[in-house]
C-alpha positions, 0 to 999 in steps of 0.5 A, a space after each residue: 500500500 502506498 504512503 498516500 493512501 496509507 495516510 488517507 486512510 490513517 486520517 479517516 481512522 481518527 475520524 471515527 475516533 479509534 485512537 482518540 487522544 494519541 494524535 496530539 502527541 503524535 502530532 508533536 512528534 512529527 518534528 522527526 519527519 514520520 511517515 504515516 506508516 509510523 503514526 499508524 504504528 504507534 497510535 496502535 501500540 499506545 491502544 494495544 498497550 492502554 487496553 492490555 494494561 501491560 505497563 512496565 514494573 518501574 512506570 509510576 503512577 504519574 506516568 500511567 496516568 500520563 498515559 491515560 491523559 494521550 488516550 482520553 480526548 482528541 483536542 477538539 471543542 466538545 469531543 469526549 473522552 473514551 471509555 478507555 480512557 475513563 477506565 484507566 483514570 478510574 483505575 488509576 484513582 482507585 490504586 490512589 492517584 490524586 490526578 487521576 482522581 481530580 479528572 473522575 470529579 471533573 469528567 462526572 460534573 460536566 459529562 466528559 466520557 461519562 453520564 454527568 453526576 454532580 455526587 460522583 464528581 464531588 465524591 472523586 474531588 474529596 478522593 484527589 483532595 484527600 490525597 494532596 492533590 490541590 486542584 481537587 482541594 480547590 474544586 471541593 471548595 467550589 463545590 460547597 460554594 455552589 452546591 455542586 453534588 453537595 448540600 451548599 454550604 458557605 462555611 465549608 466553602 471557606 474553610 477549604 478555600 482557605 486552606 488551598 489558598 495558604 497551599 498556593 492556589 491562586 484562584 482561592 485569594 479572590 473568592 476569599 475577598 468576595 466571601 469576606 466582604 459579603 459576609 458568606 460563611 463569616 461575619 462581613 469584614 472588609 479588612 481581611 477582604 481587602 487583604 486577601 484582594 492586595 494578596 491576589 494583586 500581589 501574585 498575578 501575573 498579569 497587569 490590572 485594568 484600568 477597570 480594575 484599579 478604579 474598583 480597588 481604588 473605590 473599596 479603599 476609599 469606601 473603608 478609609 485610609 486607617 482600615 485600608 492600611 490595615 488591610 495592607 498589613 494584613 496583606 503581609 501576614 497572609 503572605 507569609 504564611 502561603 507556601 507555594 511548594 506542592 
């Protein structure tokens, strides 16, 4: 057969979506000039492998879970994940990867691969957060915030964003503020609001709008210079303590 309609029919393989999520990093591959042939080949030895789980004796969990993510979704707005890939996330998080763990929650909340259940995926958040992963940490905050496969809860929702933001998730600082300054899962205090507001300035990485500044510049004024300076200390405090290390 030659190389043409080899390709040809490669191509329309992945159209049926026999090999998922083995193009992207084939693709990035190809800096080597691979002909299609060899596309063919190792997109069938990463299923072949995947579906056998035949992982070799010193490949960590993280690497299996690597391979997992290559099988799991072609990226294209609204594929879904295989149930392959599914199965080997599950398993993955069964024997206690984090990672794998986060991606059941996040697969059952939003219907990826999976029939959408707001309790499994709370129930896999809980799993990946109790074994140190941060994004569930973060995502099981979320969940009582909204009530997403749980009874909402504010002072929950507090509580754990509080702890992943002294863990370093950076998403957590400005839902913080809000709480503070609506008064959710807390008494209304607009000091430790505006601290936790300075704190996200502080560590983004990107520059404030114009907009932005004005709504800083009006919450300052609105609590007066005395409390905004104690906000500011404050600001240092909370710093101090947020670790970055995961």
């Amino acid at each position: 057969m030659n190389t043409s309609l080899h390709l040809v029919l490669f191509i329309m393989f992945l159209a049926v979506g026999s090999l998922n999520s083995a193009l992207p990093s084939l693709i990035e591959s190809n800096s080597n000039n691979l002909t299609a042939e060899d596309f063919d080949r190792m997109a069938m030895d990463i299923r072949k492998k995947a579906i056998q789980q035949t992982y070799h004796g010193n490949e960590s969990s993280d690497e299996e879970y690597k391979k997992a993510v290559r099988l799991s979704i072609i990226w294209k707005k609204g594929e879904d994940n295989t149930r392959l890939a599914h199965q080997l996330f599950e398993k993955l998080a069964e024997s206690g990867n984090s990672k794998a763990a986060w991606q059941l929650g996040f697969d059952y909340e939003h219907g990826r691969g999976v029939k959408p259940d707001a309790q499994k995926a709370f129930y896999w958040y809980k799993k990946a957060a109790d074994s140190g992963d941060l994004n569930g940490l973060y995502a099981v905050a979320r969940c009582y915030y909204e009530g997403t496969g749980v009874p909402k809860d504010y002072k929950k929702a507090l509580n754990t964003y509080l702890e992943s933001a002294y863990r370093g998730e950076k998403n957590a600082f400005s839902m913080l503020s809000h709480m503070y300054w609506y008064g959710k899962g807390t008494t209304k205090d607009e000091i430790e609001a505006l601290a936790w507001i300075y704190v996200e300035d502080a560590n983004s990485n990107y520059d404030k709008s114009q907009k932005g500044i004005n709504a800083l510049n009006g919450l300052e004024r609105e609590i007066g210079n005395r409390a905004t300076l104690q906000a500011q200390q404050r600001a240092k405090e909370i710093s101090n303590k947020i670790s970055f290390k995961q």
